[in-house]
BATORTOR-427517 format. One record per residue: residue in one letter; x, y, z of N, C-alpha, C, O in turn. Coordinates in steps of 0.2 Angstrom, whole numbers, padded with zeros to 4 digits, always signed. Each point is the difference from the previous one (the first is absolute). Layout:
N
AXYZXYZXYZXYZ/...
END
This chain:
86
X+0004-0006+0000-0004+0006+0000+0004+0006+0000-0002+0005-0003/X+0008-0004+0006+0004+0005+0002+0003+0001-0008+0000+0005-0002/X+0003-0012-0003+0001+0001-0005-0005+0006-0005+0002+0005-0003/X-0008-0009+0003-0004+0004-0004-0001+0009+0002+0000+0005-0005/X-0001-0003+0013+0002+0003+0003+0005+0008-0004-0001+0005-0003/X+0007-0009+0005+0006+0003-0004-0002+0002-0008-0001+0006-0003/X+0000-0010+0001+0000+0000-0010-0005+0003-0001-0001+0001-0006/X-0005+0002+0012-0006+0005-0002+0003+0007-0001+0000+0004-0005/X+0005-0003+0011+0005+0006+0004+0004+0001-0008+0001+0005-0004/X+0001-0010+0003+0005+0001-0007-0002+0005-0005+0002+0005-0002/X-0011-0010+0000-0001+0004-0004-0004+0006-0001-0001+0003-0005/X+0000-0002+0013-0003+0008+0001+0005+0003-0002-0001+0005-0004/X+0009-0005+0006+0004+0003+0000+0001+0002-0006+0000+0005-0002/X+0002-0011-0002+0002+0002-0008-0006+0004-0002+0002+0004-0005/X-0009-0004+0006-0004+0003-0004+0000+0009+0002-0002+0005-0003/X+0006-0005+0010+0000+0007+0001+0006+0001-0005-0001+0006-0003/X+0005-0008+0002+0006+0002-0003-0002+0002-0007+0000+0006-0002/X-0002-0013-0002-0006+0001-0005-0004+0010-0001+0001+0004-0004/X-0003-0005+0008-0007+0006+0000+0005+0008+0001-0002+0005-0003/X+0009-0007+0007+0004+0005-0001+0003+0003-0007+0000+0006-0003/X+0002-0011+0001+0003+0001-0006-0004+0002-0006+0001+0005-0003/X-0006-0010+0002-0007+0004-0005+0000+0006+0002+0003+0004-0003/X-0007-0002+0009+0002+0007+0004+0004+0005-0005-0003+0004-0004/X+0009-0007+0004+0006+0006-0002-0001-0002-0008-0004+0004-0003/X+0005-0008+0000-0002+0000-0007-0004+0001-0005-0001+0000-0006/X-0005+0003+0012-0005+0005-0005+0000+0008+0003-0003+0004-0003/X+0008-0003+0010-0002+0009+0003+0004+0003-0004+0005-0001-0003/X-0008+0006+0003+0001+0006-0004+0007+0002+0001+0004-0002-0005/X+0000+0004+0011+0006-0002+0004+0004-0002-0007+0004+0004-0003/X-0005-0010+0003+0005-0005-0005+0000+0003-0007+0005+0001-0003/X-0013+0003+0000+0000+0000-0004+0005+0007-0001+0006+0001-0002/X-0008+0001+0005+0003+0010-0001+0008-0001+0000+0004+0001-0004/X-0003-0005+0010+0007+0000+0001+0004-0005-0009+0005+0002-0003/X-0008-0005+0003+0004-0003-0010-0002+0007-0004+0003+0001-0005/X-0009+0003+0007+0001+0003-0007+0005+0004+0000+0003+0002-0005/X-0001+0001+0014+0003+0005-0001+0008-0001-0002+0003+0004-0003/X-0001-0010+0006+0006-0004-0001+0003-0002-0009+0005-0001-0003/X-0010+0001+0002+0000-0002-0010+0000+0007-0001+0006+0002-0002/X-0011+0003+0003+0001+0006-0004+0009+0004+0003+0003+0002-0005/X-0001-0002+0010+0006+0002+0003+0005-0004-0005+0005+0003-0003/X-0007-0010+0002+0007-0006-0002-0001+0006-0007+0005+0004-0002/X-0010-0004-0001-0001+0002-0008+0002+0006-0002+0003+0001-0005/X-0005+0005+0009+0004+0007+0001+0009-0002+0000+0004+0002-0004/X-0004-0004+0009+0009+0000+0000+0003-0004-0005+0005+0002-0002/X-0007-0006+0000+0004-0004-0007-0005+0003-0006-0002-0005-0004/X+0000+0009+0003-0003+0005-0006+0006+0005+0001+0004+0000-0005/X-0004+0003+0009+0006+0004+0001+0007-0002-0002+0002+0002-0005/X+0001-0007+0008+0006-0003-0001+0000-0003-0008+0003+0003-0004/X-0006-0007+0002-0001-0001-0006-0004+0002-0007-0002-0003-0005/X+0002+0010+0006-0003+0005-0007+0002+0001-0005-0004+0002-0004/X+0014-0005+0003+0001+0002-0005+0002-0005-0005+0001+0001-0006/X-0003-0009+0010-0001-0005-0004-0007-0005+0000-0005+0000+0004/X+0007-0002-0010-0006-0003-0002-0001-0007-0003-0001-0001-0006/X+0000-0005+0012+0005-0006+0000-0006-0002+0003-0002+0003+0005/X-0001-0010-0006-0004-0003+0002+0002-0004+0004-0005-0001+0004/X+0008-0001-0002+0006-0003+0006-0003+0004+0006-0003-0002+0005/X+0006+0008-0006-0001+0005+0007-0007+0001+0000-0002-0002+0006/X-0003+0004-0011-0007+0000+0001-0004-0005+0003-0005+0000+0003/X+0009-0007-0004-0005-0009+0004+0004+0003+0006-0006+0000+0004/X+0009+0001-0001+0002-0001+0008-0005+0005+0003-0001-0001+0006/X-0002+0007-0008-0003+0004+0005-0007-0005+0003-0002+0001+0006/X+0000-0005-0008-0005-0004+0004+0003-0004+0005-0001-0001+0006/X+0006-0001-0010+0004-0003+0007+0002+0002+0005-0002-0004+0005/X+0006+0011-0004+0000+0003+0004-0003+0001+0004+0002-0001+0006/X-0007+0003-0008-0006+0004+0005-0003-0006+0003-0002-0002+0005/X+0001-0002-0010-0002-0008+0006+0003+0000+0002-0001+0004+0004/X+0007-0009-0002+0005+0001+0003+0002+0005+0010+0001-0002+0006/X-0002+0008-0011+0000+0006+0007-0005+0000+0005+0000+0001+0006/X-0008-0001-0011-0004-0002+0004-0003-0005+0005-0004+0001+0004/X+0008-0007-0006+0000-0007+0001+0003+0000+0008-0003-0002+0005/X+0010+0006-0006+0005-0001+0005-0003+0006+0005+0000-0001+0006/X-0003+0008-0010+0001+0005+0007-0008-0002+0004-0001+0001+0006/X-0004-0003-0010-0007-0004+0004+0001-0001+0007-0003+0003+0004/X+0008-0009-0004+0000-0003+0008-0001+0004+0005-0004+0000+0005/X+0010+0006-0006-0002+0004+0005-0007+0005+0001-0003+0002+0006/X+0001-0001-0011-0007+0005+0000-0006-0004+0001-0005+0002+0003/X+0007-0012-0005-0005-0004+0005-0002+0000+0007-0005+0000+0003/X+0014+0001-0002+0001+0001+0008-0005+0003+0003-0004-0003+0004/X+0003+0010-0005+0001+0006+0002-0009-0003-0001-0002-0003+0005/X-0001+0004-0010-0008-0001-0003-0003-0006+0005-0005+0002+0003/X+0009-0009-0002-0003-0002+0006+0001+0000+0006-0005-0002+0004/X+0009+0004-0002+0002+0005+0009-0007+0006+0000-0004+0000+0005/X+0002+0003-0011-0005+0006+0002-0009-0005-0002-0006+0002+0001/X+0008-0006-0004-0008-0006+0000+0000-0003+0006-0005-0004+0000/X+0007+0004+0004+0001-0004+0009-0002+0005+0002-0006-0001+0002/X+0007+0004-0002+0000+0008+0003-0009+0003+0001-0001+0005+0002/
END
């Protein structure tokens, strides 16, 4: 009984987790923070590369801004669910 018990707890837990993440992959938060991160990535490499015109350099600005906003997110998750507790 104590088994079954446990493995209810488990997957209440995981569903909380679950319900977090959805959370953040539809709030606004996420959305604003990639646009403004791509629009910043695409201004400064618009800047730096204006005087060429090479499709090589034109495929990587999606990258980039994926990329940037991929990696600087975790902390702005942080920060978005520290003040959803709240």
């Amino acid at each position: 009984m104590k088994d079954l018990e446990k493995e209810i707890e488990l997957i209440k837990e995981r569903n909380k987790r679950v319900e977090k993440d959805k959370a953040w992959e539809t709030s606004w938060t996420r959305r604003i923070c990639i646009m403004i991160l791509t629009y910043i990535v695409v201004v400064i490499y618009s800047y730096i590369v204006q005087k060429y015109n090479n499709i090589f350099f034109s495929s990587i600005v999606p990258v980039i801004g994926f990329t940037l906003s991929t990696l600087s997110l975790k902390l702005v998750r942080k920060i978005w669910e520290k003040k959803k507790e709240n």
